[in-house]
C-alpha positions in Angstrom: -4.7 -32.0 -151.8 -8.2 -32.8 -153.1 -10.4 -32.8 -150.2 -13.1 -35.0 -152.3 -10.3 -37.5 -153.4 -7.9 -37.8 -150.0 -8.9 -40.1 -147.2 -8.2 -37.5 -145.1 -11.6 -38.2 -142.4 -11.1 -40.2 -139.7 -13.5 -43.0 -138.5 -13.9 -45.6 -136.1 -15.2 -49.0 -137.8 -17.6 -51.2 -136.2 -14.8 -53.5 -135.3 -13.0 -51.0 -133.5 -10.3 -50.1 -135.6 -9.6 -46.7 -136.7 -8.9 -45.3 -140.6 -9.3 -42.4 -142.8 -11.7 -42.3 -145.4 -13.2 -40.3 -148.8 -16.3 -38.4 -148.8 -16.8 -41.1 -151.2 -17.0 -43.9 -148.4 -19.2 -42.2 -146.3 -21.9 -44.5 -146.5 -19.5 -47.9 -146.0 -21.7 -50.1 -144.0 -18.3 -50.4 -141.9 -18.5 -47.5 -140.5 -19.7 -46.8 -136.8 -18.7 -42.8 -136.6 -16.5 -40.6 -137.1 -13.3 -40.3 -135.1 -11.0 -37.5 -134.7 -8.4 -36.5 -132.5 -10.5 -34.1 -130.6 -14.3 -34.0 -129.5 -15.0 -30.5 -131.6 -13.4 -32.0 -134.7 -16.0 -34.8 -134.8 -18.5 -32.3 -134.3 -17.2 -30.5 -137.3 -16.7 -33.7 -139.4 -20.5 -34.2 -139.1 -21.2 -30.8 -140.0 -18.9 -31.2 -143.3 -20.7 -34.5 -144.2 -24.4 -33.3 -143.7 -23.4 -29.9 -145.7 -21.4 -31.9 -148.3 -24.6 -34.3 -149.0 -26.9 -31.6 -148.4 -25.9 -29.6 -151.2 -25.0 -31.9 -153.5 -27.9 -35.0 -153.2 -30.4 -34.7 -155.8 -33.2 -36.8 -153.2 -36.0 -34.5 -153.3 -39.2 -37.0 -151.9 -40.1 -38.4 -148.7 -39.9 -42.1 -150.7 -36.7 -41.1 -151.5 -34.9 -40.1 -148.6 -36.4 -43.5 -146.7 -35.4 -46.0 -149.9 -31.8 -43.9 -149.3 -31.5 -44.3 -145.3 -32.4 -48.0 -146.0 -30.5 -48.6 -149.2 -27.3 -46.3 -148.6 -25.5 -45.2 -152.3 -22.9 -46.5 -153.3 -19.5 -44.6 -153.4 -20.1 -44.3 -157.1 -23.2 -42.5 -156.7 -21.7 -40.2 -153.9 -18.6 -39.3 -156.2 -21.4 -38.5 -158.8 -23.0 -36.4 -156.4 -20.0 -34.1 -155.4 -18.1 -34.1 -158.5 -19.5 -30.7 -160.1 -18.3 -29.1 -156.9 -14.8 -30.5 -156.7 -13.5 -27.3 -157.6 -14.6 -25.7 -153.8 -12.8 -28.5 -152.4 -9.2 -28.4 -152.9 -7.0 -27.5 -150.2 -3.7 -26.3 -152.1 -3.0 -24.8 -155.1 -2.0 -20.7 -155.7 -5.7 -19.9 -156.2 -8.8 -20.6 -154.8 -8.8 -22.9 -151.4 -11.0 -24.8 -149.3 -12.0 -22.6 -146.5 -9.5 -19.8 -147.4 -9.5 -16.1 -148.1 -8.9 -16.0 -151.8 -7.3 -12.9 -152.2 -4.9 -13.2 -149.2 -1.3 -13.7 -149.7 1.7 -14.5 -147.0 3.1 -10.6 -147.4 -1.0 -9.5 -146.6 -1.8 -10.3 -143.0 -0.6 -11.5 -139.5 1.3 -14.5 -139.4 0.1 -17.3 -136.9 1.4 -20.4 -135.4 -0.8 -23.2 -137.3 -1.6 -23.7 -133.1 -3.8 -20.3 -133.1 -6.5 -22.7 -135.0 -7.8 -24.2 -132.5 -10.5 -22.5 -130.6 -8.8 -23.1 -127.0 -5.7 -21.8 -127.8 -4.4 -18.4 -126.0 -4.6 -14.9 -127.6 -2.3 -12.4 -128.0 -3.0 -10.9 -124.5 -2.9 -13.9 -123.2 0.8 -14.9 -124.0 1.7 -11.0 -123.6 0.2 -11.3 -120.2 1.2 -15.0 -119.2 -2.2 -15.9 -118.4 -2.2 -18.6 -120.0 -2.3 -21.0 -116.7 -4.4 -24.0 -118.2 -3.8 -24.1 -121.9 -0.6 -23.7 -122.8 1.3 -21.6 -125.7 3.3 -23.6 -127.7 1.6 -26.7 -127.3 1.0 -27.5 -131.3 3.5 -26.7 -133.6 2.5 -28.6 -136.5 -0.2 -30.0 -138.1 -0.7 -32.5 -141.2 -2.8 -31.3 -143.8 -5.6 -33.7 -142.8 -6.0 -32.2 -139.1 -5.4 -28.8 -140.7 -8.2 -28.8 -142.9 -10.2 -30.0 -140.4 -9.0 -27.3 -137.7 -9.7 -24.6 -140.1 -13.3 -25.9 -140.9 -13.4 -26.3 -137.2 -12.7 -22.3 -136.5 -14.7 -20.9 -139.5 -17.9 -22.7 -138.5 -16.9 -22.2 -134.4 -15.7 -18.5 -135.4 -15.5 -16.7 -131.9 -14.7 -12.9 -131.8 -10.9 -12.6 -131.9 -10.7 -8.3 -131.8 -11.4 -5.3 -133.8 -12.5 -6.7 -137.0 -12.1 -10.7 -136.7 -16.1 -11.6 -137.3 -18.1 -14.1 -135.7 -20.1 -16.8 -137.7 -23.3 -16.5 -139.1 -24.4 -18.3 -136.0 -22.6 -15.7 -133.9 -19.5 -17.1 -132.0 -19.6 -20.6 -130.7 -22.8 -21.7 -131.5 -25.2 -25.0 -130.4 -25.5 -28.1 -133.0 -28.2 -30.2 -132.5 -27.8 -33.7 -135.0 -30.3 -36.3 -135.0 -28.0 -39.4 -134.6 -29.1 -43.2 -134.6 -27.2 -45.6 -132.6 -26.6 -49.6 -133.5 -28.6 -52.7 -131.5 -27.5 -56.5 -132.4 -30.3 -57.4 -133.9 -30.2 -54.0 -136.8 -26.8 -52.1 -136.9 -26.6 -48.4 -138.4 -23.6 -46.8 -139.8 -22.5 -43.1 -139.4 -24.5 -42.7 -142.9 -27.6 -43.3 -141.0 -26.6 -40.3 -138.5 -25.4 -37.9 -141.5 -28.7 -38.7 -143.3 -31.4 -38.1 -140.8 -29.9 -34.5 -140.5 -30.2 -34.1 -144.7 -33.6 -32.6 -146.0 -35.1 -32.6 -149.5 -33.9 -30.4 -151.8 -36.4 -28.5 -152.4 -37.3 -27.9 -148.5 -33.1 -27.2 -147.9 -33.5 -24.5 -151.0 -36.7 -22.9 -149.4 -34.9 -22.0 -146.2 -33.3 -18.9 -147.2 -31.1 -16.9 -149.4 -31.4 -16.8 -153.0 -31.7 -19.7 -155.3 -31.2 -17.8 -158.2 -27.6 -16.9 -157.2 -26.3 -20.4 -158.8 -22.5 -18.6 -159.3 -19.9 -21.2 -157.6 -18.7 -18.5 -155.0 -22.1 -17.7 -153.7 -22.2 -21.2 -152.0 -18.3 -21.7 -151.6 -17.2 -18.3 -150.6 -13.2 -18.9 -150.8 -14.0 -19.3 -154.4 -13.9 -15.1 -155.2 -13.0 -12.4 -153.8 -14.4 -11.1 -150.8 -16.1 -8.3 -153.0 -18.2 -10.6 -155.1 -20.4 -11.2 -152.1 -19.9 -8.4 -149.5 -19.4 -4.5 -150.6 -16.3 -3.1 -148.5 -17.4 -2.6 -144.8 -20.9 -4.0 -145.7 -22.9 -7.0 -144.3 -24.1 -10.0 -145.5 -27.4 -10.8 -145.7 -29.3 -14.3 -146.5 -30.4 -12.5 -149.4 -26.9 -11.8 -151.2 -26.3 -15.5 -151.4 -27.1 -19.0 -152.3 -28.9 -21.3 -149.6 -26.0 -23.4 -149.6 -23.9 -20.7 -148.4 -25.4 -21.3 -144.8 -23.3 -24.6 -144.5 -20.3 -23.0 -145.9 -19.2 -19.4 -144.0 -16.1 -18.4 -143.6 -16.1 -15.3 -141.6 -12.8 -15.4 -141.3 -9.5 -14.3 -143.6 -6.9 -17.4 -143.3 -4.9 -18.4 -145.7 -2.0 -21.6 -144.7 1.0 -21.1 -145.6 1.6 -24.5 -147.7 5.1 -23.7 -148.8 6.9 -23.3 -145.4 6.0 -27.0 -144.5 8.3 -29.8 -142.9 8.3 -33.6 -143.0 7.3 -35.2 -139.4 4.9 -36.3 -137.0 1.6 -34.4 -136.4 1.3 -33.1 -133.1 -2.4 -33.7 -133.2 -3.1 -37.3 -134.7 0.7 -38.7 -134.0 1.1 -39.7 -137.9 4.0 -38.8 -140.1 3.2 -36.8 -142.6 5.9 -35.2 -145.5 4.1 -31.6 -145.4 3.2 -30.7 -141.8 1.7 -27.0 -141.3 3.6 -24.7 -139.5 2.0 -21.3 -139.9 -0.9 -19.6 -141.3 -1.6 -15.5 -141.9 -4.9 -14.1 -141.4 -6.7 -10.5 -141.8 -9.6 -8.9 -140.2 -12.9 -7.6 -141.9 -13.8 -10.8 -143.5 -17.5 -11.6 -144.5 -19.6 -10.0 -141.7 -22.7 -11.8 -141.6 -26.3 -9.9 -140.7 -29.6 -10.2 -140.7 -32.2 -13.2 -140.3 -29.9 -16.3 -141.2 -31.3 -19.6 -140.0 -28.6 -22.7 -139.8 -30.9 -25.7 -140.1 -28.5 -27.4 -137.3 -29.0 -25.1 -134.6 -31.5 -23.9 -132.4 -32.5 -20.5 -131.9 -34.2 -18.1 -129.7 -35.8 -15.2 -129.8 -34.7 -11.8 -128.4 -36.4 -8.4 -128.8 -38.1 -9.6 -132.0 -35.1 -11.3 -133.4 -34.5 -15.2 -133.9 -30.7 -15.8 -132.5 -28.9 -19.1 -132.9 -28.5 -20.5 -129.2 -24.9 -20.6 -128.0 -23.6 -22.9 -124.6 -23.9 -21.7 -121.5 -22.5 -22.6 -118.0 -23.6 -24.9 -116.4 -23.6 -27.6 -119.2 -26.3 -29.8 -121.4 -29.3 -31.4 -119.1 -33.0 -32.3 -119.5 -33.9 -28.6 -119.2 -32.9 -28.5 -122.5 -35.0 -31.0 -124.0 -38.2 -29.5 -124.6 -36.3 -26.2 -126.2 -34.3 -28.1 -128.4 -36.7 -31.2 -129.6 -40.1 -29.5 -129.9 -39.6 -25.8 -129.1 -41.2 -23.8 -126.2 -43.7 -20.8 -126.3 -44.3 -18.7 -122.8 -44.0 -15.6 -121.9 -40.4 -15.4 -120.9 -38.8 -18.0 -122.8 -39.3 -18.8 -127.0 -37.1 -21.1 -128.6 -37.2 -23.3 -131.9 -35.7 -26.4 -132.6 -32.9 -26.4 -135.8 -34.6 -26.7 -138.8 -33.4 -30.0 -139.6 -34.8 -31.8 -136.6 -38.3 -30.1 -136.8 -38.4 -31.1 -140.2 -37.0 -34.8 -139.4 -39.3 -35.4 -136.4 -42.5 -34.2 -138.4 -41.7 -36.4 -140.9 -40.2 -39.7 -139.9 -43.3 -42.3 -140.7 -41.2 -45.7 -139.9 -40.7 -46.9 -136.8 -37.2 -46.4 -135.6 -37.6 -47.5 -131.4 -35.8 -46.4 -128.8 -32.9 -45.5 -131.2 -33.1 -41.8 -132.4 -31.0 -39.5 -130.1 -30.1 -35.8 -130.3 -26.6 -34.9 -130.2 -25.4 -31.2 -128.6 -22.5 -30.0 -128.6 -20.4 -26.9 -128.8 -18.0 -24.4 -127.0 -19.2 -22.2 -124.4 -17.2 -19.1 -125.4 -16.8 -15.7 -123.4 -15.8 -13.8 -126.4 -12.8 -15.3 -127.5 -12.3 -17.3 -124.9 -13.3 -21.1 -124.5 -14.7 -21.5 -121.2 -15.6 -25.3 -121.6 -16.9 -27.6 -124.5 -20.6 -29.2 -123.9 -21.1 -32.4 -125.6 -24.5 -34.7 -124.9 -27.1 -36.9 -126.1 -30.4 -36.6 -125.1 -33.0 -39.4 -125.5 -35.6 -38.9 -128.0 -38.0 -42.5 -126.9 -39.1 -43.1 -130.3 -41.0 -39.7 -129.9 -40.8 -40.0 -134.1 -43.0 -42.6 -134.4 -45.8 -41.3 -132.4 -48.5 -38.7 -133.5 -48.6 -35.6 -134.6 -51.0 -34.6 -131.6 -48.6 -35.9 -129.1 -45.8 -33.2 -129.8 -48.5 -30.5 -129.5 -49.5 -32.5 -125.8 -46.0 -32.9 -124.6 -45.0 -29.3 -125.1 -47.6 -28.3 -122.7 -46.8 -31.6 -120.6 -43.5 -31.4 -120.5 -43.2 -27.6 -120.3 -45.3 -27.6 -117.0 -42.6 -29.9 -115.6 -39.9 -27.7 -116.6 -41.8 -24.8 -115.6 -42.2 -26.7 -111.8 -38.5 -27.9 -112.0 -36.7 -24.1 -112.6 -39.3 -22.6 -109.7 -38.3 -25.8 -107.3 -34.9 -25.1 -107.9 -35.6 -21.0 -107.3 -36.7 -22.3 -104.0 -34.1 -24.3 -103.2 -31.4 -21.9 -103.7 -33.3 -18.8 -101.4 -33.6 -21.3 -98.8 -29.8 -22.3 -99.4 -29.2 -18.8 -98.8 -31.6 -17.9 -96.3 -29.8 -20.9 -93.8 -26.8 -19.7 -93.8 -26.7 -15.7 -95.2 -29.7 -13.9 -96.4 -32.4 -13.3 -99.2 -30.0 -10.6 -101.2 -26.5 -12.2 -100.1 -24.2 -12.2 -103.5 -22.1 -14.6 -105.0 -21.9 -17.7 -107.4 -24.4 -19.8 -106.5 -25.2 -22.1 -109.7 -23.7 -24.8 -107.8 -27.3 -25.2 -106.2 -29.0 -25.2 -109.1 -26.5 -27.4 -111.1 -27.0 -30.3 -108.1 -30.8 -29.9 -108.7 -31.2 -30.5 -112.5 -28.5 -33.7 -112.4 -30.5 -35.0 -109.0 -33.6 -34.8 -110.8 -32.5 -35.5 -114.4 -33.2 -39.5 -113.7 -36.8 -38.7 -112.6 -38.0 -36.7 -115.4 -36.3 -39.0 -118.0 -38.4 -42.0 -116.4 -41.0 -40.5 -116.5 -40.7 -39.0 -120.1 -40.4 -42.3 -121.6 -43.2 -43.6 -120.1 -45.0 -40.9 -121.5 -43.7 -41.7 -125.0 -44.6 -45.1 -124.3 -48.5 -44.1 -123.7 -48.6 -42.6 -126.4 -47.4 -44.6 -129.1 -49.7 -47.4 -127.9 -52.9 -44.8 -127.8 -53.3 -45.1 -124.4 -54.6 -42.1 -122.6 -52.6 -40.5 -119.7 -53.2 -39.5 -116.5 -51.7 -36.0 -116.6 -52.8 -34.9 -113.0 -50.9 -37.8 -111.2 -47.9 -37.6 -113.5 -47.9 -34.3 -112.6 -47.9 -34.5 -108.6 -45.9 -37.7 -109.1 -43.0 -35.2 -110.9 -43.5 -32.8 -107.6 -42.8 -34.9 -105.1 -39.4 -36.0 -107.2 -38.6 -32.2 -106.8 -40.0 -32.0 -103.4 -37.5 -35.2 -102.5 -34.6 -33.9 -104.3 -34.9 -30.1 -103.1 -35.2 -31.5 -99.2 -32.3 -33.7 -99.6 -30.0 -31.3 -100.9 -31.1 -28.8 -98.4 -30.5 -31.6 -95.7 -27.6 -33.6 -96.7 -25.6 -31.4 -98.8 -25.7 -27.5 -98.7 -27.0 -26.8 -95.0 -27.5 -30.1 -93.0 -23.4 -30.8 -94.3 -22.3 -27.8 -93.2 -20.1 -26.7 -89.8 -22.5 -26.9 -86.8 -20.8 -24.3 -85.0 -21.0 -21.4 -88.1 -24.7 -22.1 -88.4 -28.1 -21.1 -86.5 -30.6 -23.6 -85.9 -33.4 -21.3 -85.5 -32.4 -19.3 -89.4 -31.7 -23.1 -90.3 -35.4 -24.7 -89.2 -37.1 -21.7 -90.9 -35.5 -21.5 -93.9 -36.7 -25.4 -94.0 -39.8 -24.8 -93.1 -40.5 -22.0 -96.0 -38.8 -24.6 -98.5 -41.4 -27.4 -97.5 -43.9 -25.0 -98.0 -43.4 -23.5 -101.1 -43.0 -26.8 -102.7 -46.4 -27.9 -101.4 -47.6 -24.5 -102.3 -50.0 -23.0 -104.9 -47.5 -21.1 -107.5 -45.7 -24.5 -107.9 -48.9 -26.5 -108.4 -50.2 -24.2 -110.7 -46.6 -23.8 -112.5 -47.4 -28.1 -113.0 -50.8 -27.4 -113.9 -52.1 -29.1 -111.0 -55.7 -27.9 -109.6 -55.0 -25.1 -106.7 -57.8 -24.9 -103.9 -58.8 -21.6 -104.0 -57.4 -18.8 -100.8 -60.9 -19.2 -98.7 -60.1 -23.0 -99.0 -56.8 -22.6 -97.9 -57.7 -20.7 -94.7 -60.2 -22.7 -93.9 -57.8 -25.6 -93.7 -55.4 -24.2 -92.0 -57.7 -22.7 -89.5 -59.1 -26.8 -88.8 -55.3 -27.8 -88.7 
């Protein structure tokens, strides 16, 4: 199977309908967004798009990639663009393989159901231990070669720790994706090419982000194409520096290789169609590429720890507006520095016409505990045209917009130790993100509205009024602490297990600290000074 020749994506149309398409057709007018059977696949399916055009589009101007997002290429031009790399793209054969070790034989490594590729599925200890309570063994069986080429892609860009030897991504294990994505209105409709190319850079800004452009050998982008030992000595790592910049779309950490000759006819157990050759099986080896040092994915955000810039993974408690600022513009203090992926810094800085209202960023990935899946976090967050305003205004809002953040997390400290206060104590233990989860979703609306007015301000040159957006922000975490306190953590409660008098001052503390100085000055609001202070509350 030719991966650049089989319609083997799968993609809802504008009219609703759903089909399976070429690379080729990836910029059909027709088509709305890509479809798969589950949430992770589409995730992947955009990452194989942008990383297909990426690599292969010879766009290399601002002028250029704006007559391209208007004027989409034609499937001609696309098949012109990926045809000298059809040879990393075919999925069978006794050689080299899309995505597969190319060494590995059936005789060389663990054999797998074809099940084991997806990331949820249970381990070894696991089934050995019948834990497996939610997700069952033995749910998938088999696989058509579309869904299993999109599976695999799925795991080797996913790539959670799976034991002694079984390497993560070059991200590290489940990592965040952030896309710039565009969304249709009657008046203008956009097509998933208008997603897949705000997320595609020059080429010679894509080449300058690491890794070594001199290292033009096929199997230096497309690592199934060689050996392991072309790339990575034995036990060694693998640097930026040892490859081609391409390579960053294209890691396979991972030694799989299908087993393409033990296949059946039938239906797929993932998309329902029939297919001649389902995949039943698949063998794998540890101590594939293991991937060190300062990579930088251009489609993730990262963060930096002890000196280090590491790709951000999910975390409980899910995707909110606490992640906006992190993940749009980046965030500098003390205890927190984080940089957007490359590829929507880039975008953001550059965008010069006027796309309203319509750009959103898309997150998305699996909050993994090793090799676990704990949950899969999926999300758009609003951007409010914050493309088309200027350059100044980014540097302004990640002050703004940090001081809110900074007010929100301390709001939401206080809420908790009051929580705890009522009804245990300051040091009681336990799980208690509940309280904090309630607090970001209540307050999500407020700092949204507010964000887009903002936006709004800004891109008509008005000046703000930081001060009263400011207090106007704390008194939406004032309301929204008190309420929960009131109607839903304390207030809710069993009269007869609580104790008014622990209740009433616990409530009283909360009131305060949200009226007091560390959470005005967190919001950058003016702070009387401590003689002040005592001097009013002396007169009160």
């Amino acid at each position: 199977m030719d991966l650049l020749e089989e319609a083997w994506l799968p993609v809802r149309r504008h009219d609703g309908t759903r089909d399976w398409i070429r690379p080729g057709q990836l910029s059909d007018p027709g088509i709305a967004a890509f479809d798969a059977s589950r949430p992770d696949f589409n995730g992947a399916a955009m990452q194989f798009a942008i990383g297909l055009l990426q690599v292969s589009t010879p766009m290399n101007s601002p002028g250029e990639w704006q007559r391209l997002f208007k004027a989409p290429p034609d499937a001609a031009t696309l098949r012109q663009w990926f045809e000298p790399h059809a040879a990393a793209f075919r999925f069978g054969g006794d050689e080299a393989r899309f995505m597969q070790d190319f060494s590995l034989r059936g005789q060389d490594g663990e054999a797998l159901s074809i099940g084991a590729l997806l990331i949820e599925s249970p381990g070894d200890n696991a089934v050995k231990r019948n834990t497996d309570h939610f997700v069952k063994r033995g749910q998938m069986q088999a696989m058509c070669p579309h869904c299993a080429a999109l599976a695999l892609f799925t795991l080797q860009i996913n790539a959670p720790a799976g034991g002694v030897g079984y390497r993560t991504g070059l991200r590290g294990g489940g990592p965040l994706t952030t896309l710039l994505v565009t969304h249709s209105t009657p008046d203008q409709p956009r097509s998933l090419w208008h997603s897949l190319w705000l997320n595609v850079r020059e080429r010679d800004v894509y080449m300058a982000g690491g890794g070594d452009a001199s290292r033009i050998a096929a199997h230096f982008s497309f690592p199934w194409l060689a050996e392991q030992g072309a790339i990575q000595k034995e036990e060694g790592p693998t640097a930026p520096i040892q490859v081609h910049p391409a390579h960053v779309y294209w890691g396979m950490p991972q030694r799989i290789r299908l087993d393409l000759d033990s296949t059946v006819p039938g239906e797929c157990d993932l998309c329902g169609r029939h297919a001649e050759r389902l995949v039943q099986r698949y063998v794998t080896r540890n101590r594939g590429l293991n991937y060190k040092g300062p990579w930088n994915h251009p489609l993730s955000p990262y963060y930096e720890a002890k000196g280090e810039w590491l790709a951000l993974h999910p975390q409980p408690g899910g995707i909110g507006y606490r992640h906006w600022l992190g993940w749009v513009l980046g965030q500098q203090t003390d205890k927190k520095k984080l940089r957007p992926a490359a590829t929507v810094e880039h975008m953001l800085g550059r965008l010069t016409r006027r796309l309203p209202d319509r750009l959103r960023l898309w997150a998305f990935g699996f909050d993994m505990e090793n090799a676990k899946a704990r949950c899969w976090y999926d999300a758009m967050l609003p951007l409010y045209g914050l493309g088309d305003c200027a350059p100044d205004t980014s540097k302004e809002l990640q002050a703004e917009v940090g001081n809110w953040l900074s007010g929100a997390e301390l709001a939401a400290t206080y809420l908790r130790n009051a929580v705890k206060d009522a009804w245990f104590s300051a040091d009681a233990r336990g799980d208690f993100s509940h309280i904090d989860a309630s607090f970001w979703s209540r307050t999500e609306p407020g700092f949204y509205r507010r964000l887009k007015q903002r936006l709004d301000v800004a891109r008509d040159g008005v000046a703000t009024d930081r001060l009263a957006t400011a207090e106007a922000w704390r008194g939406v975490l004032e309301k929204a602490a008190l309420a929960l306190f009131d109607d839903v953590f304390v207030g809710a409660g069993p009269v007869e297990q609580q104790k008014p008098e622990r209740v009433a001052q616990a409530r009283r503390q909360l009131g305060m600290n949200l009226n007091g100085p560390k959470l005005k000055t967190a919001l950058g609001l003016p702070v009387a000074d401590k003689a002040a202070r005592k001097s009013t509350r002396k007169a009160a």
